[in-house]
Each structure stands twice: as C-alpha cells, then as structure tokens.
C-alpha positions as a printed Julia matrix, in Angstrom:
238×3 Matrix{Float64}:
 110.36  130.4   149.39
 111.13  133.14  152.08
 113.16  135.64  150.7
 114.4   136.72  147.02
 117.28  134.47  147.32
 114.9   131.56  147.37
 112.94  133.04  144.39
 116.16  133.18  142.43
 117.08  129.98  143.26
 114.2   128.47  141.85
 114.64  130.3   138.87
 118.37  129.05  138.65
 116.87  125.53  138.79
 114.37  126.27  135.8
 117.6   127.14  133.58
 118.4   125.73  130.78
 121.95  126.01  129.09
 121.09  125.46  125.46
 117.57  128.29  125.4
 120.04  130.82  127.4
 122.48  130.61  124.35
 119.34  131.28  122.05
 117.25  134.03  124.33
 120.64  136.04  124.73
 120.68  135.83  120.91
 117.66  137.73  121.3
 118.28  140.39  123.64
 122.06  141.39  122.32
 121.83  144.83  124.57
 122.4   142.53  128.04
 125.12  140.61  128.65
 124.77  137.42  128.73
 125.66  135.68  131.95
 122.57  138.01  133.19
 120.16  135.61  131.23
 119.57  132.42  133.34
 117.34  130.86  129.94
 114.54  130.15  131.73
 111.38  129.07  129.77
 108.38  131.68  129.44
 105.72  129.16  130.8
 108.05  128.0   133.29
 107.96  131.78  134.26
 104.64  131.75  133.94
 103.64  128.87  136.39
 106.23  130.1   138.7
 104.52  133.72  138.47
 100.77  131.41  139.66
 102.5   129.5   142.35
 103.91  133.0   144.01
 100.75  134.96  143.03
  99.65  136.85  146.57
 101.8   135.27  148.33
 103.92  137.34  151.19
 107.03  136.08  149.32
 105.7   137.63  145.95
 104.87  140.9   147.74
 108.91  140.97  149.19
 110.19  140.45  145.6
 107.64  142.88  144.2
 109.61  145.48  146.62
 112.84  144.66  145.93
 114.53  146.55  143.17
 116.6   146.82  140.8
 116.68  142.48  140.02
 119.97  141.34  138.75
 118.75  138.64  136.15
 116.62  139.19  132.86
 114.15  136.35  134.29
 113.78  138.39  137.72
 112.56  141.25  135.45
 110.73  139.37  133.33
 108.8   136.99  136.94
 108.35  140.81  138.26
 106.41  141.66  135.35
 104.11  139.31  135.54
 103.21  139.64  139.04
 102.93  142.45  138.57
 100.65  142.53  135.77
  98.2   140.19  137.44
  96.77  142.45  140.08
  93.62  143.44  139.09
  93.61  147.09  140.73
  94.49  149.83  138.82
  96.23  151.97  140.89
  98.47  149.11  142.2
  99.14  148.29  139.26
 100.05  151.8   138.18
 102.22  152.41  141.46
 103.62  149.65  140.35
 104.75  149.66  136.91
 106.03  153.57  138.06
 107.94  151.74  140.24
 109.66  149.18  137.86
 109.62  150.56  134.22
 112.65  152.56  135.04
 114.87  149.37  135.35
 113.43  147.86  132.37
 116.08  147.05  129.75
 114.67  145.08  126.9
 111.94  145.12  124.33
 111.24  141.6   125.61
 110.46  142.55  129.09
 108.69  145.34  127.76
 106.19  143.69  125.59
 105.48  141.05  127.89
 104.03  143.83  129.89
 100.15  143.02  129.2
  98.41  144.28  133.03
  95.3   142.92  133.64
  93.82  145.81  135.52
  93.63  147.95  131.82
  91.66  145.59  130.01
  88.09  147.01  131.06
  90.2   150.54  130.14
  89.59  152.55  133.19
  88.8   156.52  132.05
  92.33  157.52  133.94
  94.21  154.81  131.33
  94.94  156.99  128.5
  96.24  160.6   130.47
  98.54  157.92  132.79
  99.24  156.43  128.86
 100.23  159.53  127.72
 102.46  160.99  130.79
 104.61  157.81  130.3
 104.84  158.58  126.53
 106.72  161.98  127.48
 109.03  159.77  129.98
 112.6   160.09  128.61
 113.64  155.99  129.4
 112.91  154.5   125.96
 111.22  151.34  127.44
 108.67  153.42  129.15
 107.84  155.19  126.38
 107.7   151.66  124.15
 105.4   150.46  126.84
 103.04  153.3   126.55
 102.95  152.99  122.83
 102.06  149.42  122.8
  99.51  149.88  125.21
  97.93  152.75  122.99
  98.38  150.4   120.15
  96.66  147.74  122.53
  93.85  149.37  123.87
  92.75  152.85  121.83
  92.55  151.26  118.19
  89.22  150.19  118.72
  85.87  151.96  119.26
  87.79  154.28  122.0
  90.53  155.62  119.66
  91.26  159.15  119.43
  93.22  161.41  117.24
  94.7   162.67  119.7
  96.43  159.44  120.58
  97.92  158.91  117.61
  99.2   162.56  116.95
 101.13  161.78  120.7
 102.64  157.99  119.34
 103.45  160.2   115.71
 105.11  162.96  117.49
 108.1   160.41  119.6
 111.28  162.43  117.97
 112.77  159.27  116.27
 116.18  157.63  116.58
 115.64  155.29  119.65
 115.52  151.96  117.53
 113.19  149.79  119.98
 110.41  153.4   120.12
 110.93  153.5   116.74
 110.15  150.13  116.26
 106.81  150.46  118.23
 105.97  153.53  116.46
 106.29  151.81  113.04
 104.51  148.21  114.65
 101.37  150.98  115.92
 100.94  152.4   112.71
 100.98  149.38  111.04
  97.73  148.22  113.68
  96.15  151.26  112.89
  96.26  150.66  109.33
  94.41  147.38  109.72
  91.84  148.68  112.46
  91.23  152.25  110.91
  92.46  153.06  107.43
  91.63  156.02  106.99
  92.31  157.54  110.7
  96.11  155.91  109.95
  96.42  156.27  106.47
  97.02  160.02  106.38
 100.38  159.83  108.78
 102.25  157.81  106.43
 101.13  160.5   103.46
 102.61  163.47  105.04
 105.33  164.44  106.99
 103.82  163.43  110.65
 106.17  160.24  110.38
 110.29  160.23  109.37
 111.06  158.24  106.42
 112.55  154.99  108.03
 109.53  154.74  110.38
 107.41  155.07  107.58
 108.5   152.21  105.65
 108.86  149.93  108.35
 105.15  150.65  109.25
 104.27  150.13  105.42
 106.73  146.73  105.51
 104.86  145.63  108.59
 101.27  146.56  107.03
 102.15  144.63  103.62
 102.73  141.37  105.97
  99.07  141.99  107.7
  96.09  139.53  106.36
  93.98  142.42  107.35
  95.05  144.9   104.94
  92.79  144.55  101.75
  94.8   144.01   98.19
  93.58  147.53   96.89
  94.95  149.01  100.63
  98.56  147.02   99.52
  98.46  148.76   96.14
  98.37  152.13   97.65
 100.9   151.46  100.34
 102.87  150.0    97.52
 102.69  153.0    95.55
 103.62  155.11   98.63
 106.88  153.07   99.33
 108.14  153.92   95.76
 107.88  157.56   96.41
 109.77  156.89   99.04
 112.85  155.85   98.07
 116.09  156.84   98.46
 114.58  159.82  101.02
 116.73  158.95  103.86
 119.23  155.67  104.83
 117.64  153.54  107.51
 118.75  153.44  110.84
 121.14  150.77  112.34
C-alpha cells in the first residue's frame, strides 16, 4: 500500500454487496453508493496491519475521505495512538467531516482512558462546537469517562444545557442521562425532575433507563411515576 488509492482499494476488496444494503439501512443520512459494506473487524484488522505505518500516516493527512469506511479506518487509526495531544490534534482535525452517529460512536481513543487532567476542559470546548457530531462525541465521552469516581456537576449541567432539536445530540443527551441514572442516582435523578431537560429528551432517557439491569425495581417505580406526569407535555421529535 503506497498511497490512499491503494488503501481504498483494499477496502473495495473487503466489500460486500449484501451488508452494504443492510449498513446503508443504518445510516439513511448518506447516500448510499458512499457505503462500500465493509465488515467492522475487517476494518479493524485492516486498521492493525496499517498501524504506524508511513502509509497510515499519508491517509491520516488526507482529508475529507469520500467513503463511510475511509471515515470509519481513519477513526480507528486514529484512536490508537496512545499520545494525547496527537490524538487531540487529531480528532480537531477530522471531527468536522464526520457525518454519522456510527462513525461517531466508534470513536473510543485510547490515549483518554488513564483520563489525562486536560480531558474534560478539551471535553467541554468540543461540547460548545456547533457540528452536531462533535458535540455527540464530546457527550459520549463525558458519558464514558466522568460517570465514575471523577464525575462532576459541572459536567452534567454542560451535557443538560445542549439546546435540543439535533436528533443524533439529542439522542446522546437522553443515552447520558440514562448512564447516569445507573452510575449515580441521585446526582442524575434531579435533571429529569425539573426543567434542566425538554420533555422528549426526558422520556427517552427514562425509556432507555427502564431497559437498564442496573436500575433497581423501586428506581423503575419512580421513573415510572415520572413518565405519567409527563404526558402529553410536548409531541416527540421526528
């Protein structure tokens, strides 16, 4: 492999015709004939055999990719540096030409695992970007890595405060809240009680809870309870 042509050319042999009918299925917001329907751990083993590679570092540079799977194989080279502020220059660097909630969430760096102290302001400045995939990135890596023993309000007030009415951030915002209900009750509890949350994102958060195996029966009765009172308070979003 010498060159991104040769990159993409691989990926055009990993294709397969009947998973590119299904994964488009998935992804409605591109157009099809940009999904190749390439496996994820086909992408995945492709992603080892390029890993620090001079060829991996040319296809790191080159942007925007023309393919889902480019996006996707970008990712997670990307994600598999273990310096933080290469990893950082780099996902500054591609987040803006992310266009899917599936790219997005496969987004899992290695380099923020041990949480470095600069995580959560860098966190935070892409939670006030204005491309909706950045900011669903941020949020899941707040949901990720500050719902543990390093939460803080303060984190949660930013992920409750996303105006609402971007489906895929709204979605994140409901799929956070429901985490935090399961890792800290009562930190979480109290946003779906008052007005902190909208309506829709509130019962999707409650929905998603209600599914959890680590929300206690009495914890379902009162979320129960709280989705009756909210009825009828506003239609849900498309």
């Amino acid at each position: 492999m010498q060159n991104e042509n040769e990159i993409l050319k691989a990926l055009r042999a990993l294709a397969d015709p009947a998973y590119q009918k299904f994964q488009s299925g998935l992804i409605p917001n591109l157009a099809p004939e940009t999904v190749l329907g390439v496996r994820m751990p086909q992408l995945r083993r492709l992603a080892r055999s390029l890993r620090g590679t001079p060829e991996a570092a040319e296809f790191l540079r080159r942007l925007p990719h023309g393919f889902y799977e480019e996006n996707n194989l970008h990712g997670l080279l990307l994600c598999g540096s273990r310096s933080y502020p290469e990893t950082v220059a780099g996902l500054d660097r591609f987040l803006p030409f992310v266009d899917n909630w599936a790219t997005c969430d496969l987004l899992k760096p290695r380099a923020f695992a041990p949480r470095p102290p600069e995580l959560p302001g860098q966190l935070l400045r892409w939670l006030a970007a204005s491309h909706p995939y950045t900011v669903r990135f941020a949020a899941g890596m707040l949901m990720t890595h500050y719902l543990g023993e390093d939460f803080h309000p303060a984190y949660a007030d930013a992920v409750a405060a996303l105006p609402p009415g971007e489906y895929y951030v709204d979605m994140m915002r409901a799929w956070y809240f429901a985490t935090a209900l399961a890792k800290r009750w009562d930190d979480a509890f109290p946003y779906l009680q008052g007005g902190a949350l909208d309506p829709w994102t509130r019962r999707a958060a409650i929905r998603k809870a209600l599914e959890s195996y680590r929300i206690t029966p009495a914890q379902k009765d009162c979320l129960r309870a709280l989705r009756a009172s909210l009825q009828g308070t506003s239609a849900p979003q498309p």
